[in-house]
Structure formats: C-alpha cells, structure tokens
VMD Tcl script that draws the C-alpha trace (Angstrom):
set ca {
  {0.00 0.00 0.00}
  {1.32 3.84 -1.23}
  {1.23 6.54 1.61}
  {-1.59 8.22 2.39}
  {-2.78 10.98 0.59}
  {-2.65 14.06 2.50}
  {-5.76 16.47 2.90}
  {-6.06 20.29 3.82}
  {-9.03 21.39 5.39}
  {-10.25 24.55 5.67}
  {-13.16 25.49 7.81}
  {-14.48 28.10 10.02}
  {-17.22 26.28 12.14}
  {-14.99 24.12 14.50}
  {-18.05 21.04 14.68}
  {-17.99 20.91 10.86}
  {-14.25 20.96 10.68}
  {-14.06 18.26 13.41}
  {-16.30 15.69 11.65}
  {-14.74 16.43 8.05}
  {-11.06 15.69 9.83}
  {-12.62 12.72 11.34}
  {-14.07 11.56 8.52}
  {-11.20 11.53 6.65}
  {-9.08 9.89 8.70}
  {-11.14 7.25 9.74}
  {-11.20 6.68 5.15}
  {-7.47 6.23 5.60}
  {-6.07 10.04 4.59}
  {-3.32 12.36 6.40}
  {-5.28 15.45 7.39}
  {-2.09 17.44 8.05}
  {-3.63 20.57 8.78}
  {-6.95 21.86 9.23}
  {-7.30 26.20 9.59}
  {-10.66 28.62 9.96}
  {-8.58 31.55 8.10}
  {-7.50 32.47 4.47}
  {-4.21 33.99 6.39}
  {-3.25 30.81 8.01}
  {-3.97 28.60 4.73}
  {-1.83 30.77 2.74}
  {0.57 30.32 5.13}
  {0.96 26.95 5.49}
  {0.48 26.26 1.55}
  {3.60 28.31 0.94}
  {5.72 25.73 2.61}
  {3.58 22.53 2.21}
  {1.54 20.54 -0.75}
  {-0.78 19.04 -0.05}
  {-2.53 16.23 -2.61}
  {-5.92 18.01 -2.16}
  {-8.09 20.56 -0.26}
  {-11.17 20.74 1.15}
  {-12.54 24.21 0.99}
  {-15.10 26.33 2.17}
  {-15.51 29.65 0.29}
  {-15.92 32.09 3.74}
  {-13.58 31.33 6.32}
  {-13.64 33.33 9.25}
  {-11.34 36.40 7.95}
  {-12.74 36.44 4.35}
  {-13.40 34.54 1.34}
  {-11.07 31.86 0.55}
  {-11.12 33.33 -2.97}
  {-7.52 33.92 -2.58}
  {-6.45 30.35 -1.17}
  {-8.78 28.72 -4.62}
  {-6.22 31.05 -7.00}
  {-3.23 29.98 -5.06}
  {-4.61 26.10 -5.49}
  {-5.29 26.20 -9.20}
  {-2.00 27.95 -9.65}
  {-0.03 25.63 -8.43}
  {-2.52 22.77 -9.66}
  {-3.63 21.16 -6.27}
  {-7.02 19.54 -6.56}
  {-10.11 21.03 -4.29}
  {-13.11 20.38 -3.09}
  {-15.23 23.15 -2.82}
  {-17.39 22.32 0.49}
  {-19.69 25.05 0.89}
  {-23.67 25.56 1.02}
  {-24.04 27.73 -1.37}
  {-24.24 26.66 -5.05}
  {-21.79 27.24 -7.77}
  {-24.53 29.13 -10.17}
  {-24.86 32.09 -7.83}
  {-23.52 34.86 -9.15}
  {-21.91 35.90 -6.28}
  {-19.73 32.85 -6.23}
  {-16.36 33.70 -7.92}
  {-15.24 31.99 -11.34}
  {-12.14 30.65 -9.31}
  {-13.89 28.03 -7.38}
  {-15.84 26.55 -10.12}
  {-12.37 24.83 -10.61}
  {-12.73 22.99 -8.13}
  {-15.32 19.94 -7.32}
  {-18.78 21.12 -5.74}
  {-19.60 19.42 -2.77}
  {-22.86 21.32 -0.98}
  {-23.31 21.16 2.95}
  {-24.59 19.35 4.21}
  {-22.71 15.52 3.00}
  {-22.33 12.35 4.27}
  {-19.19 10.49 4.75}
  {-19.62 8.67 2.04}
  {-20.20 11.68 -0.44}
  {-17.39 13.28 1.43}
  {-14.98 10.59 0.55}
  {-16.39 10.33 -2.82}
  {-15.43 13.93 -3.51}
  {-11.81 13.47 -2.23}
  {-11.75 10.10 -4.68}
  {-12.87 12.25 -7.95}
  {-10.60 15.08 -7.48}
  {-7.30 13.01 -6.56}
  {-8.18 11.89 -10.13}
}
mol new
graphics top color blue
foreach p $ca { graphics top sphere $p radius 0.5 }
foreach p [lrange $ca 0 end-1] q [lrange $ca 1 end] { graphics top cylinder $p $q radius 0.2 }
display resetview
C-alpha cells in the first residue's frame, strides 16, 4: 500500500471541521492541517503541498477566494465544500475549478469527492 494521501481542510465552524477531519481519517487520509482563516492557509500552503483541499468559500477572515487562486495555480485539486451553489452569481469563477460538494454531506459523499478530485 502507497502513503496516504494528504488532505487540507479549511473550515471556520470548529463542529464541521471536526467531523470532516474525522471523517477523513477514519477513510485512511493524512489530514495534516486543518485552519478557519484564508491567512493561516496561505501560510501553510507556501511551505507545504498538499494532494488536495477541502474548501469552504468564507472562512472566518474572508473569502477563501484567494487560497482557490493559489490552489489552481499551483494545480492542487479542491473540493469546494460550501452551502451555497456554484450558479450564484456571487460565487467567484475561481472556485468553479474545483469539485462542488454542498453542505450538508455524508461520509460517504465526502470521501467520494476526495476520490474524484485526486483523479
């Protein structure tokens, strides 16, 4: 068996965060990090790569508009996790790079998600 692949999550509520962390370990992935701000993502992704993010467009200083440039840039895979949908028009062109995952999921769709976009 390969090494794990490793996941980023980014989250503001701390329950949500908690459960998506959990869930992803518990499905056999490294969840090296998991931040509530824009700041501390971009922090953290200018010294690490990770093989995919989970990513919810407001974070709790700002949109994570920002940290979706910064992933398709340097072309890291995302999951956008958010419950909004990607056809409002306040939703930013950036994150319809990314695969849509609406709150609330399941584990299963959760771990789906990750699947598809490591691929």
């Amino acid at each position: 068996m390969g090494p794990k692949r490793s996941v980023l999550v980014l989250e503001d509520e701390p329950i949500v965060a908690m459960d998506i962390e959990g869930i992803l370990k518990d499905a056999g992935y490294d969840v090296p990090a998991t931040f509530a701000s824009r700041a501390q993502a971009l922090d953290w992704l200018s010294a690490n790569t990770p093989d995919v993010v989970v990513l919810d467009i407001g974070l709790s200083d700002g949109s994570s508009i920002q940290v979706a440039k910064h992933l398709f840039a340097k072309a890291i895979p995302f999951v956008v996790f958010s419950g909004t949908s990607p056809l409002e028009p306040e939703v930013d062109s950036v994150f319809r790079n990314g695969l849509w995952l609406e709150k609330p999921a399941g584990t299963s769709r959760i771990v789906n998600a990750i699947e598809l976009a490591c691929f």
